[in-house]
C-alpha positions as CSV (number, residue, x, y, z in Angstrom):
1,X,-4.2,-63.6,-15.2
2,X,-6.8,-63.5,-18.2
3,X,-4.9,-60.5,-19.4
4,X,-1.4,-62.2,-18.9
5,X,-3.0,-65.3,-21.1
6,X,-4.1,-63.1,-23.8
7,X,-1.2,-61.8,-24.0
8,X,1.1,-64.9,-24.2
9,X,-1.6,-66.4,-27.4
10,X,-0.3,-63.0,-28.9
11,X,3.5,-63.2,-28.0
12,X,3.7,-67.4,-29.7
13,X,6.6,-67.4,-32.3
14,X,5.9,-66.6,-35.8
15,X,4.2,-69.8,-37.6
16,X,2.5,-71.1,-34.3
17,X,-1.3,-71.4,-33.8
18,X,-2.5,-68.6,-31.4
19,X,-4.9,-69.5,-29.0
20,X,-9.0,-69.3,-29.5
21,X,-11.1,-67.0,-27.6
22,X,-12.6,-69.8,-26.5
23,X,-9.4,-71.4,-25.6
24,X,-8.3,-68.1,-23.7
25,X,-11.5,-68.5,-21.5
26,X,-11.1,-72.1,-20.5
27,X,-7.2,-71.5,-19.9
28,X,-8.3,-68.8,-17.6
29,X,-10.8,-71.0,-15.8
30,X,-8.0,-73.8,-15.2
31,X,-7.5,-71.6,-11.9
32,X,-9.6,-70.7,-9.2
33,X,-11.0,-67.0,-9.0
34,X,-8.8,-66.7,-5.5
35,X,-6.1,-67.9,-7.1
36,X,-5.6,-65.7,-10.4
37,X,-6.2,-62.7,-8.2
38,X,-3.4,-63.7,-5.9
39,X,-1.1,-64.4,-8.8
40,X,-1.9,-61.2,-10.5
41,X,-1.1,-58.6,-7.4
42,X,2.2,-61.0,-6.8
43,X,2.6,-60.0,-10.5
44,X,2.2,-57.1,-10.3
45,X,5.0,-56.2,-7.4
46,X,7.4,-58.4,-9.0
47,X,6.7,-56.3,-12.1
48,X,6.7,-52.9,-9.9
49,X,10.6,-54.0,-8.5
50,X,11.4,-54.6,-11.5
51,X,10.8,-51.3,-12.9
52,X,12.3,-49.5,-9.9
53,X,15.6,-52.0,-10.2
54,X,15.9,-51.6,-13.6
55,X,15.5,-55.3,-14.2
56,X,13.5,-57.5,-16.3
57,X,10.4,-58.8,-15.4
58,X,10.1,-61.5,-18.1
59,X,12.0,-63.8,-18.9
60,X,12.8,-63.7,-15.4
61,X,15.7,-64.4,-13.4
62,X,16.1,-66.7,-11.2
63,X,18.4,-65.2,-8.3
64,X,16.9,-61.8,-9.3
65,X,13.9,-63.1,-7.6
66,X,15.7,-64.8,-4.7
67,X,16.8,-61.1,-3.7
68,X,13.5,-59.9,-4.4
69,X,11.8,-62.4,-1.5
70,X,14.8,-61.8,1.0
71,X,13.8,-58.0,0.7
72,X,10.4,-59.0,1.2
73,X,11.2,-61.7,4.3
74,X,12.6,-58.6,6.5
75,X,11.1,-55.6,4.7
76,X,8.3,-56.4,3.5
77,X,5.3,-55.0,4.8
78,X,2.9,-57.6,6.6
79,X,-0.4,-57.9,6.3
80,X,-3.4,-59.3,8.7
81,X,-2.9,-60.6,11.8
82,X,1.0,-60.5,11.6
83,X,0.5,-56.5,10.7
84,X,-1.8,-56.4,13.7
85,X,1.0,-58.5,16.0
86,X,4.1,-55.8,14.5
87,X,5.7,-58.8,13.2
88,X,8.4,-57.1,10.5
89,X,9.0,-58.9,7.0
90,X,6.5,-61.2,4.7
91,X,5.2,-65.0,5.7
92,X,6.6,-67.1,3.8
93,X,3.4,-68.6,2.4
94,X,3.1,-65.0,0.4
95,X,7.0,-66.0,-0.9
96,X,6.0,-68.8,-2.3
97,X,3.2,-67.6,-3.8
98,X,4.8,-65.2,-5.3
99,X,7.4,-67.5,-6.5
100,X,4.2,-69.7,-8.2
101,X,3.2,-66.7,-9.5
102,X,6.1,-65.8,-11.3
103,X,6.6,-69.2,-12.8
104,X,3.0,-69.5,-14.1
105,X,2.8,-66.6,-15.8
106,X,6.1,-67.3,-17.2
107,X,4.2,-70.8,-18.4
108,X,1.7,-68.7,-19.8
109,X,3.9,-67.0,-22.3
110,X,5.1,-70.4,-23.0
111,X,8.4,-70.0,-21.4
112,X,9.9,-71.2,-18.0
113,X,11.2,-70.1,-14.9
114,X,13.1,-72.6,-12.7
115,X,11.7,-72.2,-9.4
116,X,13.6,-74.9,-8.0
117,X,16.9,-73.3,-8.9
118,X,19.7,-73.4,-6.0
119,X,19.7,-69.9,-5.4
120,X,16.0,-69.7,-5.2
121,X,15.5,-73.0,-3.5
122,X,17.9,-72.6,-0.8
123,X,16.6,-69.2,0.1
124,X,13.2,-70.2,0.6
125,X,14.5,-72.9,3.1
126,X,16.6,-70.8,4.7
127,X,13.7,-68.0,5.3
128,X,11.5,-70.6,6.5
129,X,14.1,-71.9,8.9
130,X,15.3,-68.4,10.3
131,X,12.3,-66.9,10.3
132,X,10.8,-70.0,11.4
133,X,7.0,-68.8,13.5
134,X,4.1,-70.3,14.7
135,X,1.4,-70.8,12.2
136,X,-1.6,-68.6,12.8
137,X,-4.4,-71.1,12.5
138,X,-8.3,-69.5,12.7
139,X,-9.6,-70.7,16.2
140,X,-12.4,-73.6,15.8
141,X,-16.0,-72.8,16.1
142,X,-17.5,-75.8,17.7
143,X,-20.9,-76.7,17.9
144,X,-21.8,-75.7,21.3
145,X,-20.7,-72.8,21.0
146,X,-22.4,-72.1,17.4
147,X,-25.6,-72.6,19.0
148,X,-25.5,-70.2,21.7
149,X,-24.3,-67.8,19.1
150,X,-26.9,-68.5,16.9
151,X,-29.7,-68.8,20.0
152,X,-28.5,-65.2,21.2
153,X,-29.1,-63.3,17.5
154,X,-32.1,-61.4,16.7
155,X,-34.7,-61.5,13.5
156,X,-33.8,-58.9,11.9
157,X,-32.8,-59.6,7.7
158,X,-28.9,-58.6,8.6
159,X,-28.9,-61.1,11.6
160,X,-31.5,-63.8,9.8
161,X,-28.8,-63.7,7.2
162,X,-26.2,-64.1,9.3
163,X,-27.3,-67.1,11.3
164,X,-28.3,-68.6,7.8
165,X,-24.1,-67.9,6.9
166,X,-23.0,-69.7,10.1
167,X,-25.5,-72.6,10.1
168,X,-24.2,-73.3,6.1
169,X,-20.9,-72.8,6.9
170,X,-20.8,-75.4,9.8
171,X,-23.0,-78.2,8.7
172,X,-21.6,-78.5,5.3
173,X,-18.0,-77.4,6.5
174,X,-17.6,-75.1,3.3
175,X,-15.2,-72.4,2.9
176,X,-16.2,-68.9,2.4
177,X,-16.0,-68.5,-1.7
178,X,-18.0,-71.7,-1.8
179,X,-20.7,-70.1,0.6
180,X,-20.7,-66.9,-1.0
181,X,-21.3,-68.6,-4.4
182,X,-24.3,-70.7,-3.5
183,X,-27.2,-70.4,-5.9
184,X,-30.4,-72.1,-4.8
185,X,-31.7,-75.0,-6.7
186,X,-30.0,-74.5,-9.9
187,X,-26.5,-73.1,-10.9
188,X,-27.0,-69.3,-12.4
189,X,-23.5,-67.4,-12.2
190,X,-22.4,-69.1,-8.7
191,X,-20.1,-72.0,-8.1
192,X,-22.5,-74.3,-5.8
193,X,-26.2,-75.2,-5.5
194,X,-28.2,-75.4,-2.4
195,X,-30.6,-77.8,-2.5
196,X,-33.4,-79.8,-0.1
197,X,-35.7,-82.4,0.1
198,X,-37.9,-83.9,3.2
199,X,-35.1,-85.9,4.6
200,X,-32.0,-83.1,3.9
201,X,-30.5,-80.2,2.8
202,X,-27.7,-80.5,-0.4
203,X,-24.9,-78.3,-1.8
204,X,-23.6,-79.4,-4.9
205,X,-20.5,-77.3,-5.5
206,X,-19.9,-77.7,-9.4
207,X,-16.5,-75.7,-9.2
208,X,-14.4,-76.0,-5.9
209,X,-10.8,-76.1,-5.4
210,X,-10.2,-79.9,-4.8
211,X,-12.2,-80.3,-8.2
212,X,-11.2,-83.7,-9.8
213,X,-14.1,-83.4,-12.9
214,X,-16.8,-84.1,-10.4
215,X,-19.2,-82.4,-8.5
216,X,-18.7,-82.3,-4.9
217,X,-22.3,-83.6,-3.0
218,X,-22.7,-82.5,0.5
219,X,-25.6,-83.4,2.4
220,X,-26.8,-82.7,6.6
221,X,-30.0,-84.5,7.7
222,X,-33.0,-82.5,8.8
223,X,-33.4,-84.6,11.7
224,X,-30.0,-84.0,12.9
225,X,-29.4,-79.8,12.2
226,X,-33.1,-78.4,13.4
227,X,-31.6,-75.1,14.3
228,X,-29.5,-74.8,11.1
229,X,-32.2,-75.9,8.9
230,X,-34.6,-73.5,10.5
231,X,-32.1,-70.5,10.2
232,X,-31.6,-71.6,6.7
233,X,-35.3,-72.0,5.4
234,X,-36.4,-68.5,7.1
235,X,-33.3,-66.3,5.2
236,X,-34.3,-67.9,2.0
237,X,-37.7,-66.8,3.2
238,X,-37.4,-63.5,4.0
239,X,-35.3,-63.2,0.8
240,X,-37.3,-64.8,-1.4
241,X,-34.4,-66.3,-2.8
242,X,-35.9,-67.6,-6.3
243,X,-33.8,-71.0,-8.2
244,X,-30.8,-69.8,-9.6
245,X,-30.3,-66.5,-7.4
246,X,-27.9,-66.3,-5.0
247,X,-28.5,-67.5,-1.8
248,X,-26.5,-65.4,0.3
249,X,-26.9,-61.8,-0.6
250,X,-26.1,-57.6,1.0
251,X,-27.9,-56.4,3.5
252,X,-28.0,-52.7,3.1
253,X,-28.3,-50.1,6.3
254,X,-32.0,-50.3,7.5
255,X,-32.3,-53.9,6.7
256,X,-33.3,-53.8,2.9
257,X,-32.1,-56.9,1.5
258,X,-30.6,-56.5,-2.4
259,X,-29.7,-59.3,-5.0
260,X,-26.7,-59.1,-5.1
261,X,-24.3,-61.8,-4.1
262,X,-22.3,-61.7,-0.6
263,X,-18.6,-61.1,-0.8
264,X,-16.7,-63.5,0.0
265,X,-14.3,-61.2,1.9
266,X,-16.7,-60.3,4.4
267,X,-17.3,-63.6,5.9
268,X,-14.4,-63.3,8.3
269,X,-15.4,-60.2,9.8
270,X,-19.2,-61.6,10.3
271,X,-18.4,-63.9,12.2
272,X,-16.0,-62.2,14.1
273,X,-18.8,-59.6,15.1
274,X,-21.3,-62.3,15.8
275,X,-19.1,-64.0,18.2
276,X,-17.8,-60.8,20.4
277,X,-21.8,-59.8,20.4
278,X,-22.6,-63.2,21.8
279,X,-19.6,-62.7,25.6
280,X,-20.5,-59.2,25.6
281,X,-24.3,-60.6,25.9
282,X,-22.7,-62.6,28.5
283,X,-21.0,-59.5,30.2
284,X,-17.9,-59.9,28.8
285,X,-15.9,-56.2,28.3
286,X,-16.3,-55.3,25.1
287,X,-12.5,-54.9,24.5
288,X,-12.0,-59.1,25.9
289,X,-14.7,-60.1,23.8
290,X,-13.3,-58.4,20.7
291,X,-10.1,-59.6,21.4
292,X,-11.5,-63.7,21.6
293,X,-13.7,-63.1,18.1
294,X,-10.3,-61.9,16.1
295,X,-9.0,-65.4,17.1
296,X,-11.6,-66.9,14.5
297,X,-11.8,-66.4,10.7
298,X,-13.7,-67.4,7.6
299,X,-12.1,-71.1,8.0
300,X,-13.4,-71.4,11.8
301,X,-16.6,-73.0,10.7
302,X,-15.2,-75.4,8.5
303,X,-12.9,-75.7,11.4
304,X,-15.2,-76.2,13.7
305,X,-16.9,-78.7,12.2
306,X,-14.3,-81.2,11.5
307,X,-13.2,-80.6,15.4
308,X,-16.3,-81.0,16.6
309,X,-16.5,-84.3,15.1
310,X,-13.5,-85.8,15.4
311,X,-13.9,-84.7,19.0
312,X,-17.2,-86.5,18.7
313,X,-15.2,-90.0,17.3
314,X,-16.4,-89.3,13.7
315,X,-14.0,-91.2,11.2
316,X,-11.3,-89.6,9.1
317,X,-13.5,-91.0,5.9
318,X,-17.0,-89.6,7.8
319,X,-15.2,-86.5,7.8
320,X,-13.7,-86.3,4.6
321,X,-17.0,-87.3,3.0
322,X,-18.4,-83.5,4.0
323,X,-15.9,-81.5,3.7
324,X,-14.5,-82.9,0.2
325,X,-10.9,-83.1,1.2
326,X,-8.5,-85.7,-1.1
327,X,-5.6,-85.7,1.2
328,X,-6.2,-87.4,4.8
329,X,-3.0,-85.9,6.4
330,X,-5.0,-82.9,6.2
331,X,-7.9,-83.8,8.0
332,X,-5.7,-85.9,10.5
333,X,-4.0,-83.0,11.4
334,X,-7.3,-81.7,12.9
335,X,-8.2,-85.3,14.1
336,X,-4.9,-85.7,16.2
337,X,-5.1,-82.2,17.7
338,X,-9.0,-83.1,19.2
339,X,-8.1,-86.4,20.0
340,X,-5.0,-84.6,22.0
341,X,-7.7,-82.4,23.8
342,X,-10.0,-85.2,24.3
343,X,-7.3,-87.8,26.2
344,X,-5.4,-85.2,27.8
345,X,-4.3,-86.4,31.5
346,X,-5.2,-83.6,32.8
347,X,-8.6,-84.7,32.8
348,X,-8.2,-87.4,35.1
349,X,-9.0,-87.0,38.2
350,X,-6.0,-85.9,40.3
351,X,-3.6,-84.7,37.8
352,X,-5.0,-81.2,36.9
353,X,-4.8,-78.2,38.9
354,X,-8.8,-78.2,39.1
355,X,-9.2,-78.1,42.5
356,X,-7.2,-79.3,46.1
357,X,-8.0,-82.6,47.1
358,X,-9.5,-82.5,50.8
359,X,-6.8,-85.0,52.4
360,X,-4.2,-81.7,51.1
361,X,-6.6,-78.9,52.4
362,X,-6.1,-78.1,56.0
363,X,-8.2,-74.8,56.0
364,X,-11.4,-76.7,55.1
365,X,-14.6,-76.4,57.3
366,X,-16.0,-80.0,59.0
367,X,-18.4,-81.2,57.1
368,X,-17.6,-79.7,53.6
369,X,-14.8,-82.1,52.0
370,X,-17.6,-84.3,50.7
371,X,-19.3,-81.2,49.1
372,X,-15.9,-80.3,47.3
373,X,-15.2,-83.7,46.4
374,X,-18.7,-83.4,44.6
375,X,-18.0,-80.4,42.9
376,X,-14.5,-81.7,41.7
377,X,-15.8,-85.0,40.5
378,X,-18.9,-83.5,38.4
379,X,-16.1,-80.9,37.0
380,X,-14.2,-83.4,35.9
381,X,-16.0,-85.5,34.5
382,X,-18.2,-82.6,32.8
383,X,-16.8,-82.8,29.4
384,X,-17.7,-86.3,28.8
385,X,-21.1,-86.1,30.5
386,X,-21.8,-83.3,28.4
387,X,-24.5,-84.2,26.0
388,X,-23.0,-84.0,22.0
389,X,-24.9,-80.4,20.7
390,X,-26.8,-80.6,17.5
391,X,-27.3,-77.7,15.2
C-alpha cells in the first residue's frame, strides 16, 4: 500500500499539490500493518487477472471485478482450515476484502470505484447466500483449562516464553499483533506497552485497531492472576527484557533467547502445540489431541476470556472495558452463546441423557440406586459447584 500511495501523490493532475513525504508516511499509517498487507496481496491478484485477461487494472471496472470474485467463489483456491476441510472456491470474507481492496487503492490515486454497483453488489449477496457455510469460529480457551495448560509446561526459555504468551493473551484478552508488539515500560518500535505496579499489571496499546485517538488501558490485578503474573515476571526475567525492548521475543533451537520481536503469525500455531501437549500428557493419542488443538487459534485467548467471564456473569461493559471493543453486539454475541451453555435444560436434573434414573433401571443391584442417585446429582450439579479458576 505505501508504494500504491506514492504512487497516486505522483499520478495528481497537472497543477495539483503532490503529497509530502511526510504526508505519504502518515497516509500510510491511516491503516493497520494487517490490513495494508491484506490489501496489497488482493492487489496484487486483481492486478495478476488482469494481465492474463487482458484487462485493466485501474481505473477498474466494476462488473469486471464481479466476474473476477465469481471465479474466485468456485475456483479459487482456499486457504486454512477450509483448504484443510477440501472445501472448493474462496470465503467470502476474502471477496470482500478484495473488493475493499480494490476500491482503496483506487481512492488512493484519487479516483473511485463503485463497490456498491448492481452487478457487484448483487453478486456478493448472491455468493454469500449460495454458498452460504458455517462460520469457522477459533474454539475458546477458558480459564480452567489455561491453567492446567499452563501448570503442565516446563521451565525451559521456549516454554517460559510460552506460558508468558498465553497468560498475556488471556488476562488482557489481546489479539495476537497486539501481543507480539508489546514493548515493556516504554513504547520503542512496538504498538503497546507492558507495564506494572504493586497492585497490577498494564498494557497500554498506543496503536490498535478500534483506535479512536486514544490509548487503550488494560489492566489485571495481581491479587486476582497469581499464575499469570508469575509466568509473566519470570519470561521478562529470564530475558532480561530492558524498557522499550520487546517483550515477547524468538527462541532459537537450544533455548538461546534473541531480541528480536515474536511474529505475530506464529501465535496460532503455539498455542495449538501447547494445548495437544497438555491431552497427550493426559494420555490422549497423539493424532485426537492434535485434532482438538487445531480447533483453537490466535483469537482463542481473547476468546476465552470474554467466555469465561460472561460465563462467570461479568457485564457486557466489565467486558468491554478489557478487551477495548466499541460495538456491544460484538461482545453480546459471545455473551448470548455462554449464557446459552450456562442455562441449558439439559442441566437440570432429569432432562439430559446423563445417567438412567433408578425408578427406570431394572438391572440395578439392591442397595446401589442411592449410590447412583449420588453420583448423578454431584454430576449434575458439578458445573455450578465448580469453584471460578483464577489465573
Amino acid at each position: 500500500m505505501g508504494a500504491i500511495i506514492e504512487a497516486a501523490a505522483l499520478a495528481l493532475p497537472s497543477g495539483q499539490v503532490a503529497l509530502s513525504e511526510a504526508a505519504r508516511d502518515f497516509a500510510k499509517a491511516s491503516l493497520a500493518k494487517n490490513t495494508r498487507r491484506a490489501y496489497a496481496a488482493q492487489w496484487k491478484l486483481w492486478e495478476e487477472h488482469c494481465e492474463a485477461t487482458a484487462q485493466i487494472s485501474i481505473p477498474a471496472n466494476a462488473t469486471a471485478v464481479a466476474n473476477w470474485i465469481s471465479l474466485r467463489a468456485t475456483s479459487g483456491q482456499s486457504a486454512g482450515k477450509r483448504g484443510r476441510d477440501g472445501a472448493a472456491g474462496q470465503a467470502i470474507a476474502t471477496l470482500r476484502t478484495a473488493v475493499a481492496a480494490i476500491k482503496a487503492i483506487h481512492e488512493a490515486h484519487g479516483l473511485r470505484f463503485d463497490a456498491g454497483a448492481a452487478d457487484l453488489r448483487m453478486t456478493l449477496k448472491g455468493i454469500q447466500r449460495e454458498r452460504a457455510e458455517k462460520i469457522a469460529k477459533a474454539a475458546p480457551l477458558r480459564a480452567d483449562l489455561l491453567l492446567e495448560v499452563i501448570a503442565g509446561m516446563g521451565n525451559s526459555p521456549l516454554e517460559t516464553r510460552d506460558a508468558a504468551l498465553l497468560a498475556l493473551g488471556y488476562c488482557f484478552a489481546r489479539r495476537r499483533s497486539e501481543l507480539a508488539g508489546l514493548d515493556l515500560d516504554r513504547l520503542g518500535e512496538g504498538d503497546g506497552i507492558l507495564s506494572s505496579d504493586a497492585r497490577c499489571l498494564a498494557i497500554t496499546l498506543v496503536r490498535h485497531k478500534t483506535q479512536s485517538g486514544e490509548p487503550l488501558l488494560t489492566t489485571a490485578p495481581r491479587d486476582c492472576n497469581e499464575v499469570a503474573v508469575r509466568a509473566i515476571e519470570t519470561w521478562v526475567a529470564l530475558a532480561r527484557v530492558q524498557p522499550g525492548e520487546p517483550v515477547l521475543r524468538r527462541v532459537l533451537k537450544g533455548g538461546k533467547i534473541i531480541a528480536s520481536r515474536l511474529n505475530a503469525q506464529s501465535v496460532t500455531g503455539i498455542i495449538q502445540r501447547r494445548i495437544s501437549e497438555h491431552f497427550e500428557r493426559r494420555g490422549v493419542p497423539t493424532e485426537i489431541a492434535q485434532r482438538e488443538a487445531i480447533q483453537f487459534s490466535g483469537h482463542s485467548l481473547r476468546h476465552g476470556f470474554v467466555t469465561t467471564a460472561a460465563e462467570a456473569g461479568a457485564s457486557v461493559q466489565a467486558i468491554m472495558s478489557v478487551t477495548g471493543h466499541r460495538s456491544a453486539p460484538v461482545v453480546m454475541g459471545y455473551i448470548n452463546q455462554a449464557e446459552k451453555n450456562r442455562i441449558s435444560p439439559h442441566r437440570i436434573m432429569g432432562v439430559g441423557l446423563a445417567c438412567l434414573p433408578a425408578t427406570m433401571d431394572h438391572t440395578a443391584e439392591p442397595g446401589r440406586a442411592e449410590q447412583r442417585d449420588s453420583v448423578c446429582d454431584r454430576d449434575a450439579g458439578s458445573h455450578a459447584a465448580r469453584a471460578r479458576p483464577r489465573l
